[in-house]
LUMVOZA-876545 format. One record per atom (N, C-alpha, C): atom name; residue number from 1; x negated, y negated, z. Coordinates in Angstrom, 2 decimals, m for minus. Atoms other than C-alpha are relative to their C-alpha. Layout:
<atom->CA	nr->NUM	c1->X	c2->Y	c3->Z>
...
END
This chain:
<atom->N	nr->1	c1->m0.88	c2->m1.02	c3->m0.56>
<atom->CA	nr->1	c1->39.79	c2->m52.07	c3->46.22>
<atom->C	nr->1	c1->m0.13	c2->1.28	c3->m0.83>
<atom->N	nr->2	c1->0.13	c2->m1.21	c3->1.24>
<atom->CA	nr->2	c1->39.44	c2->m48.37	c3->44.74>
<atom->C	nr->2	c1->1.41	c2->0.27	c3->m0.24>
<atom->N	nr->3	c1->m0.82	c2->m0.58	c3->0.57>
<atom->CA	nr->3	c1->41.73	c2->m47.03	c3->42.92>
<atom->C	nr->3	c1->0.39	c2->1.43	c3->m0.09>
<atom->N	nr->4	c1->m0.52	c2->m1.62	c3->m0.33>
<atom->CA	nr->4	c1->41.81	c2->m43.17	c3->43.52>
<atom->C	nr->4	c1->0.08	c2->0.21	c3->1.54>
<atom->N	nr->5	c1->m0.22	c2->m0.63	c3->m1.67>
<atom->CA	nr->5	c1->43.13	c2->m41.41	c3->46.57>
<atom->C	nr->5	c1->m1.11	c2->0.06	c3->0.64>
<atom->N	nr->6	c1->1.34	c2->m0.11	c3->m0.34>
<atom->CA	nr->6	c1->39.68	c2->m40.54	c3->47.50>
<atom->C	nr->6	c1->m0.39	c2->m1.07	c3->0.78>
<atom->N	nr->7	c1->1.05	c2->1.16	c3->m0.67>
<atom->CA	nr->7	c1->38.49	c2->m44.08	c3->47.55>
<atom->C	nr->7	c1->0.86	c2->m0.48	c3->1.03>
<atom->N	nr->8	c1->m0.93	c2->0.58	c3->m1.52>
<atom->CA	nr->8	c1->41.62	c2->m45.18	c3->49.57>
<atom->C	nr->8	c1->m0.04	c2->0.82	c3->1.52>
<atom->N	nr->9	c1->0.18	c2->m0.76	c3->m1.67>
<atom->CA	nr->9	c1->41.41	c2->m42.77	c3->52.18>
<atom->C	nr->9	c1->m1.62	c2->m0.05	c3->0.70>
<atom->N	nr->10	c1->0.82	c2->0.45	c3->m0.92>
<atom->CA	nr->10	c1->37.84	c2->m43.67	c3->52.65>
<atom->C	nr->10	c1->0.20	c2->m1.24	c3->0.48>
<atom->N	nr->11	c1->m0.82	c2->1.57	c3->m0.88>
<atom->CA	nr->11	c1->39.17	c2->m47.38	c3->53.04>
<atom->C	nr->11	c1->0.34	c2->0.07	c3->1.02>
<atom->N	nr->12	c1->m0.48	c2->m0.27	c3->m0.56>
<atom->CA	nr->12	c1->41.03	c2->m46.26	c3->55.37>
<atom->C	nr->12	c1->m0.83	c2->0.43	c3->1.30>
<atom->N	nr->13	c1->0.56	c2->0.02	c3->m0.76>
<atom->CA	nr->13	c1->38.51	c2->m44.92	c3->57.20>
<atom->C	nr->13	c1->m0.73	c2->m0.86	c3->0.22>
<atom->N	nr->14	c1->0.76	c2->0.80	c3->m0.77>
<atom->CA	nr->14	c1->36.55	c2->m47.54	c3->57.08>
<atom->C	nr->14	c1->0.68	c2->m1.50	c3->0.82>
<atom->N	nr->15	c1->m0.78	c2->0.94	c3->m0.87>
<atom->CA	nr->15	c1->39.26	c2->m49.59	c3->58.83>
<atom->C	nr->15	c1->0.17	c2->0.56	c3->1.39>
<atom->N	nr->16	c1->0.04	c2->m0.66	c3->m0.80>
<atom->CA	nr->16	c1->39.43	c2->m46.94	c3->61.02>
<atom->C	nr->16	c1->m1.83	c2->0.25	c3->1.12>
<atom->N	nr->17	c1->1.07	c2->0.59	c3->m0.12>
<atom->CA	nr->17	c1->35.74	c2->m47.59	c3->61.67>
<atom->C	nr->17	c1->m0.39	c2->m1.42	c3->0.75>
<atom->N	nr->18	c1->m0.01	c2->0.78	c3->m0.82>
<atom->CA	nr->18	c1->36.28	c2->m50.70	c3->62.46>
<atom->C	nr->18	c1->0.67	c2->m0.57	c3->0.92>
<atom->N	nr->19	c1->m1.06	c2->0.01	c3->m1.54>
<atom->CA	nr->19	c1->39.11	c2->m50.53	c3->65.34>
<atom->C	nr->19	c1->m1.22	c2->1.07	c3->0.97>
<atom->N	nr->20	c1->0.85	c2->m0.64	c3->m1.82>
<atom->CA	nr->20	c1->36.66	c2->m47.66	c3->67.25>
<atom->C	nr->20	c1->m1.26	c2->m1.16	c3->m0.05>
<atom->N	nr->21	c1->1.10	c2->0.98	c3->m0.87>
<atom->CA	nr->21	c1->33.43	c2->m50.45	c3->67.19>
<atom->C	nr->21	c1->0.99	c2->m1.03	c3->0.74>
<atom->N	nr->22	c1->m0.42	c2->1.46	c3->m0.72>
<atom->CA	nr->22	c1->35.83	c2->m52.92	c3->68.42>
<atom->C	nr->22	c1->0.32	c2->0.84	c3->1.48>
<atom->N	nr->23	c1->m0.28	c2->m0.58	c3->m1.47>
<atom->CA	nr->23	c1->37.10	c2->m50.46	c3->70.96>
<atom->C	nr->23	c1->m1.17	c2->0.37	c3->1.06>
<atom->N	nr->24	c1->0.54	c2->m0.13	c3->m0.86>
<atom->CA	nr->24	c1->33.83	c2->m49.33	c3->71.94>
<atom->C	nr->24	c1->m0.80	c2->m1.10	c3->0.57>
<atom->N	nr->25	c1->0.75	c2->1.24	c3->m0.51>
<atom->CA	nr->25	c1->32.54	c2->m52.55	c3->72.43>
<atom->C	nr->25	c1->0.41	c2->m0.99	c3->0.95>
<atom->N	nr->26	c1->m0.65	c2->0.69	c3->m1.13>
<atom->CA	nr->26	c1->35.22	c2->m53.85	c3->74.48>
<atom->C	nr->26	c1->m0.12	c2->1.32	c3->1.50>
<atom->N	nr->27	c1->m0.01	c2->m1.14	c3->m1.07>
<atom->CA	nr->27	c1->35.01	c2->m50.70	c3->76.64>
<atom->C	nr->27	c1->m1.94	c2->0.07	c3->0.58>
<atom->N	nr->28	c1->1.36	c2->0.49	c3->m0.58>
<atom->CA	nr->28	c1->30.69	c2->m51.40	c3->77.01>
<atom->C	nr->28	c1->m0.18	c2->m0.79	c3->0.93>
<atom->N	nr->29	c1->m0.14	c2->0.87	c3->m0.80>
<atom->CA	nr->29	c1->31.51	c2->m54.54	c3->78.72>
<atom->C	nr->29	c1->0.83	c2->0.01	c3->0.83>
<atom->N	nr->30	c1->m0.83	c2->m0.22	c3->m1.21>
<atom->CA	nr->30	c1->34.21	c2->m53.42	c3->81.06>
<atom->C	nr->30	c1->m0.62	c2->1.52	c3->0.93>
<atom->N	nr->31	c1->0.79	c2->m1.49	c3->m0.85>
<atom->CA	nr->31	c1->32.43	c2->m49.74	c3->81.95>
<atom->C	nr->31	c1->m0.95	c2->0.86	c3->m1.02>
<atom->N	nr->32	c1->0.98	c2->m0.79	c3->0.91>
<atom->CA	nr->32	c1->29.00	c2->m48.61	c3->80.19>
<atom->C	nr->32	c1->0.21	c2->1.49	c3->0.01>
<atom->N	nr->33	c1->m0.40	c2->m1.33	c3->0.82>
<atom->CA	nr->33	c1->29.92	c2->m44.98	c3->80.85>
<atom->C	nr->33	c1->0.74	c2->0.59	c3->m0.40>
<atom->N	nr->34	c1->m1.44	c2->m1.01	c3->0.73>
<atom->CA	nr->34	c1->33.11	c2->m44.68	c3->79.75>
<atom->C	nr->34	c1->m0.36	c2->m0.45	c3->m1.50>
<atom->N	nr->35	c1->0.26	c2->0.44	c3->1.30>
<atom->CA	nr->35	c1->31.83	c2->m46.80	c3->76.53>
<atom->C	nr->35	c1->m0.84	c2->1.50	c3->m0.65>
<atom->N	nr->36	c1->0.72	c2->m0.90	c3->0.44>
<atom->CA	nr->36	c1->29.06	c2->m44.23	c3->76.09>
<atom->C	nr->36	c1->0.56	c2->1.53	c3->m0.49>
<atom->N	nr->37	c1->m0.98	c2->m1.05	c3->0.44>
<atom->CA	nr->37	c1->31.73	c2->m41.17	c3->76.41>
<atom->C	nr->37	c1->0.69	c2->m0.07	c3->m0.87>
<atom->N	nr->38	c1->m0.81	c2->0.18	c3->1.26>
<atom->CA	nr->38	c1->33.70	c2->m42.63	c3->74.00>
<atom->C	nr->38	c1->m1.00	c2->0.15	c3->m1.07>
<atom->N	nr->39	c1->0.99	c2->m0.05	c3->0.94>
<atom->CA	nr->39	c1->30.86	c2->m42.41	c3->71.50>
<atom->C	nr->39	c1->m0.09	c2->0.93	c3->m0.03>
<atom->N	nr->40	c1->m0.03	c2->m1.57	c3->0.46>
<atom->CA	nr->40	c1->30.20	c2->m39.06	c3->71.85>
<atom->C	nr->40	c1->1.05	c2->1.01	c3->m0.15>
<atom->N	nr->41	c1->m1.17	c2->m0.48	c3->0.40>
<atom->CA	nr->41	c1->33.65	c2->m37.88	c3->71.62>
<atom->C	nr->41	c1->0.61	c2->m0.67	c3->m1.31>
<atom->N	nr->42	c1->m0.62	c2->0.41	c3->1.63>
<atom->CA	nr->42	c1->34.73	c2->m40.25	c3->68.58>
<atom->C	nr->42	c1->m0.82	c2->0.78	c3->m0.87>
<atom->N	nr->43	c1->1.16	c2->m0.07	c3->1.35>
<atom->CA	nr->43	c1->31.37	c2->m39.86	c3->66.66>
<atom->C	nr->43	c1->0.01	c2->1.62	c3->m0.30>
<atom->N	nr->44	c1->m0.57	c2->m1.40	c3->0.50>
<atom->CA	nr->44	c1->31.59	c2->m35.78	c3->66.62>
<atom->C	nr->44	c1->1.57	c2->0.03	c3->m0.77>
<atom->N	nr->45	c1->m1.24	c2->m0.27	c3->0.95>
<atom->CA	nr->45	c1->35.09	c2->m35.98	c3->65.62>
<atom->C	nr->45	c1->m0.10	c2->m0.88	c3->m1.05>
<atom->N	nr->46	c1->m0.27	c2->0.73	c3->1.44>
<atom->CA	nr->46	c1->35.07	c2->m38.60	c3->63.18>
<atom->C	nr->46	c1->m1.26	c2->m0.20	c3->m0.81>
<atom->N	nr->47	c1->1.12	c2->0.09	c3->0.97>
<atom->CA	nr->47	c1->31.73	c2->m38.35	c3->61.74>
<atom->C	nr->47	c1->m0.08	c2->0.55	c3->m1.37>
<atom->N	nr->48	c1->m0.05	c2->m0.80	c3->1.24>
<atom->CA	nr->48	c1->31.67	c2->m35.27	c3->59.73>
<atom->C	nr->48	c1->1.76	c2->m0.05	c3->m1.26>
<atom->N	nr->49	c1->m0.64	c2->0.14	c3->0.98>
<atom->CA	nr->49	c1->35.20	c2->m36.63	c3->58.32>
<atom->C	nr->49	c1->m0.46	c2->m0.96	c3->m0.81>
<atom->N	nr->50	c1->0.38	c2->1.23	c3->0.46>
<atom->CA	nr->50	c1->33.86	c2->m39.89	c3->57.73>
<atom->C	nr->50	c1->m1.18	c2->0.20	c3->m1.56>
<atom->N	nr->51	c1->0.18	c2->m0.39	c3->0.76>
<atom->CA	nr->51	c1->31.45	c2->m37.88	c3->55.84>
<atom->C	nr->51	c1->0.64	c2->0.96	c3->m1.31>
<atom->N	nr->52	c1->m0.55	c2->m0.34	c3->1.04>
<atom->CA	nr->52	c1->33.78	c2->m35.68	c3->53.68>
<atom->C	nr->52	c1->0.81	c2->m1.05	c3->m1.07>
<atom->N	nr->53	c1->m0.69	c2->1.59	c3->0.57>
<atom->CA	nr->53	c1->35.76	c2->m39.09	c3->52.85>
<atom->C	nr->53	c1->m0.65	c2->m0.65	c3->m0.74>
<atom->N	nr->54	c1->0.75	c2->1.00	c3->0.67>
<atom->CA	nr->54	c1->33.10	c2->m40.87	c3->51.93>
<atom->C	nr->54	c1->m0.45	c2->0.74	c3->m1.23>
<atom->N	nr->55	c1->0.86	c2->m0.59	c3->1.05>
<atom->CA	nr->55	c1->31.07	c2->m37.99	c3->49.76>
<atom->C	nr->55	c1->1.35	c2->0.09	c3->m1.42>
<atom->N	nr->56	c1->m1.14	c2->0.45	c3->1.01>
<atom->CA	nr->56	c1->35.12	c2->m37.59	c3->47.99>
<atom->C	nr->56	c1->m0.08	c2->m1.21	c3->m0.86>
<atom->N	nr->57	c1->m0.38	c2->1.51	c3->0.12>
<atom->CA	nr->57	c1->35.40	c2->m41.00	c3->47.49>
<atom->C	nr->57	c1->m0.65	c2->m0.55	c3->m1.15>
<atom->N	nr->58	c1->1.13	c2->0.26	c3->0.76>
<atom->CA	nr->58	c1->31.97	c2->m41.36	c3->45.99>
<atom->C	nr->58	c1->0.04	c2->0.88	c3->m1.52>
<atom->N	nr->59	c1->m0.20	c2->m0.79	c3->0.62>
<atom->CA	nr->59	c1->32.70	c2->m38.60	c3->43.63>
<atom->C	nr->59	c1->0.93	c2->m0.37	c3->m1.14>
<atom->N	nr->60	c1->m1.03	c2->0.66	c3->0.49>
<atom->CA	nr->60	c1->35.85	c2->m39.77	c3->42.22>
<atom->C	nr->60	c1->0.39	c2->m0.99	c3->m0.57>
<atom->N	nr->61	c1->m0.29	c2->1.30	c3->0.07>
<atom->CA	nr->61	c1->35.76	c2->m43.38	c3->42.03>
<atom->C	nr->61	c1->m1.33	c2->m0.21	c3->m1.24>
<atom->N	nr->62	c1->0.75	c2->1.04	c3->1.29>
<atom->CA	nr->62	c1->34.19	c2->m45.82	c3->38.98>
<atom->C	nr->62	c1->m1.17	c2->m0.50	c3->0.38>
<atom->N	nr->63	c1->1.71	c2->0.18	c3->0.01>
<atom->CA	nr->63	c1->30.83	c2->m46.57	c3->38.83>
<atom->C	nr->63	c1->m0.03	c2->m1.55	c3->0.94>
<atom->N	nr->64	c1->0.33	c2->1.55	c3->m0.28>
<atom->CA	nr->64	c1->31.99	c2->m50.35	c3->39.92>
<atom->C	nr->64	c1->0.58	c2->m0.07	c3->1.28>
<atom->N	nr->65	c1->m1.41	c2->m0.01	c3->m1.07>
<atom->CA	nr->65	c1->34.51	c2->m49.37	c3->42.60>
<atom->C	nr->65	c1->m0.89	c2->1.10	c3->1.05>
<atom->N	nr->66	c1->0.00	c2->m0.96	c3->m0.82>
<atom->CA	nr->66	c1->32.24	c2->m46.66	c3->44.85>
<atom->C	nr->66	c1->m0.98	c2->m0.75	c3->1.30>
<atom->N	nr->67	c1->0.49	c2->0.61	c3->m1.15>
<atom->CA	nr->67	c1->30.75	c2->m49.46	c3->47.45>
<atom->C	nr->67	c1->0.60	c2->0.60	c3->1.51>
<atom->N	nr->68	c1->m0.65	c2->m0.21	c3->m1.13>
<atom->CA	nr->68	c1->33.23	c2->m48.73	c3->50.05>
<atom->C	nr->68	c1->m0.23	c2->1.80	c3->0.25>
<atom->N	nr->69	c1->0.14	c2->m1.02	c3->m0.59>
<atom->CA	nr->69	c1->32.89	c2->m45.03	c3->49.90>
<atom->C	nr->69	c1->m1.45	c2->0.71	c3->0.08>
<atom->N	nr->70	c1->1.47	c2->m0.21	c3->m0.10>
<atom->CA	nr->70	c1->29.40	c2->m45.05	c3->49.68>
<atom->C	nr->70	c1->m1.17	c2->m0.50	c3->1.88>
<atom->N	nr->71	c1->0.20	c2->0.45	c3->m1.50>
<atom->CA	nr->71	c1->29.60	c2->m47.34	c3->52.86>
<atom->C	nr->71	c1->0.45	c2->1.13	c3->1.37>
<atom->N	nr->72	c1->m0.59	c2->m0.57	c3->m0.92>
<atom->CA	nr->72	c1->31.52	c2->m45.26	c3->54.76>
<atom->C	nr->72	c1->m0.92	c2->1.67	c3->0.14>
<atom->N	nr->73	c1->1.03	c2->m1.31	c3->m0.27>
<atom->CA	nr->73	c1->29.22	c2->m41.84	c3->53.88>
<atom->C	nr->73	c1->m0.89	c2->m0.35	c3->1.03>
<atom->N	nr->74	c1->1.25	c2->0.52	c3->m0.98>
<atom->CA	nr->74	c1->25.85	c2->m43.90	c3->55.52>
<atom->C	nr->74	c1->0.89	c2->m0.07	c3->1.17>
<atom->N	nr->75	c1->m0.27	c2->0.11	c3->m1.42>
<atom->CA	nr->75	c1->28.29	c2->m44.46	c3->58.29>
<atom->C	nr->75	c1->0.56	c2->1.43	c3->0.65>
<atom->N	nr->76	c1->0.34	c2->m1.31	c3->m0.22>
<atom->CA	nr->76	c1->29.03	c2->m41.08	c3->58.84>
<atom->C	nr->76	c1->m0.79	c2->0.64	c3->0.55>
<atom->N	nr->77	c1->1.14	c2->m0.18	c3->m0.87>
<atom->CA	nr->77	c1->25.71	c2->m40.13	c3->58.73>
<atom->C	nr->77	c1->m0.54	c2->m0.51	c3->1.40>
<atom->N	nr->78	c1->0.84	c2->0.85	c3->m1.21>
<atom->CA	nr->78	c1->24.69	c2->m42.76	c3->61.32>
<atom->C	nr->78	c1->0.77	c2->0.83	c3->1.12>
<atom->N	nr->79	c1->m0.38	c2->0.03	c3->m1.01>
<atom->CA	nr->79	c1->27.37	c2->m41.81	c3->63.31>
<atom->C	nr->79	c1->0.05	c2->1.83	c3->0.38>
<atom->N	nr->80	c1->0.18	c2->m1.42	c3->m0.05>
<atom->CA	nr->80	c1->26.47	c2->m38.00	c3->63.13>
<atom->C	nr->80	c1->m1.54	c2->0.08	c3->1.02>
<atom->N	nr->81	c1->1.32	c2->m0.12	c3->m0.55>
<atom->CA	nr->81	c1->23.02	c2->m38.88	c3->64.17>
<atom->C	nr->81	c1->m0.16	c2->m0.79	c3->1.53>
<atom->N	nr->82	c1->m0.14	c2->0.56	c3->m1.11>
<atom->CA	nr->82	c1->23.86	c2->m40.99	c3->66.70>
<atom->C	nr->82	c1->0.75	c2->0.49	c3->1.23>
<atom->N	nr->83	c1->m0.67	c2->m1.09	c3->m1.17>
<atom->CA	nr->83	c1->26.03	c2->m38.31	c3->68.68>
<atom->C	nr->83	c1->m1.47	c2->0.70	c3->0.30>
<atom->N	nr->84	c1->1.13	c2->m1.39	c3->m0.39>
<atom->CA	nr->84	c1->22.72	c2->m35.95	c3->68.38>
<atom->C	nr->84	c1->m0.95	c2->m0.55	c3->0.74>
<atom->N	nr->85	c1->0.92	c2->0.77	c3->m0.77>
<atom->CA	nr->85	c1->20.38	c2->m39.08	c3->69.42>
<atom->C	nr->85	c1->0.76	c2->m0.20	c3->1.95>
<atom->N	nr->86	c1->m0.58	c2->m0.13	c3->m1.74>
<atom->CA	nr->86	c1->22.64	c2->m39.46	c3->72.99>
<atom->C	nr->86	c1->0.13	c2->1.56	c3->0.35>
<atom->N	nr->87	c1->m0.07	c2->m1.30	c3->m0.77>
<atom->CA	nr->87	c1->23.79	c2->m35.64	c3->73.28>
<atom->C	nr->87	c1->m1.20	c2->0.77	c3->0.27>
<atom->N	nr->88	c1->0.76	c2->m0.98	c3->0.11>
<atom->CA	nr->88	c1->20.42	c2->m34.13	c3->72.77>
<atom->C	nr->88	c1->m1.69	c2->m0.77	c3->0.01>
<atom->N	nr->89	c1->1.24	c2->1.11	c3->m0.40>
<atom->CA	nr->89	c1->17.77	c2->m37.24	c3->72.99>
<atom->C	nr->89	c1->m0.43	c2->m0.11	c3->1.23>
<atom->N	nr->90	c1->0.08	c2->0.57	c3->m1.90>
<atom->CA	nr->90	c1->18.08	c2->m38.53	c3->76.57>
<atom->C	nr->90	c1->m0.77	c2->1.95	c3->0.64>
<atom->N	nr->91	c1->0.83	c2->m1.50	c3->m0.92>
<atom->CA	nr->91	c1->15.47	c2->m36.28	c3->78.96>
<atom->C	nr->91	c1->1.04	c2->m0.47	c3->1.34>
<atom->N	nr->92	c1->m0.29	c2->0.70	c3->m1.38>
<atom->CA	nr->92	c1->17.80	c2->m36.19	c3->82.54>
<atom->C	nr->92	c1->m0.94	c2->0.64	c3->0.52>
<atom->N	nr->93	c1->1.06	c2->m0.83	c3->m1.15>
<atom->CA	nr->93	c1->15.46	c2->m35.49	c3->85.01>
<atom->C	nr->93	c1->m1.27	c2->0.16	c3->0.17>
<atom->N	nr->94	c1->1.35	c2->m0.27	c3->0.29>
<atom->CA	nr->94	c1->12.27	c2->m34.06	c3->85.16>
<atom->C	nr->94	c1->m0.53	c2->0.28	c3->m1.03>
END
């Protein structure tokens, strides 16, 4: 568990992390494009916090204690790159 504000509020997010996969994963299997909308509306908003949280976190915290906010940066990233891979990947059309 960390011990500075930092690391707790990335905790935090990464609990928060794991209520939206559960949400979007129950929302995949009841309607793929509302699942998919939800992805690109969480992952912009909560990415680049996910990243200030995490880079804090990492900053702050004990050399033994910065797993969790080290986790939560990579997820950040992913989930920064993974808005740009759907908003700006996909060809529609011709």
């Amino acid at each position: 568990m960390p011990s500075t504000i930092a690391g707790r509020i990335a905790f935090a997010m990464f609990i928060i992390f794991i209520i939206q996969i559960i949400t979007v994963i129950t929302l995949i299997f009841t309607s793929p494009l509302l699942g998919i909308v939800v992805i690109l509306i969480s992952s912009i908003l909560v990415g680049p916090i996910f990243l200030v949280t995490g880079t804090l976190g990492a900053v702050f915290e004990d050399e033994s204690k910065k797993v969790i906010p080290l986790i939560v940066l990579v997820l950040g990233a992913i989930e920064l790159a993974m808005f740009l891979f759907v908003a700006f990947g996909f060809e529609f059309g011709g």
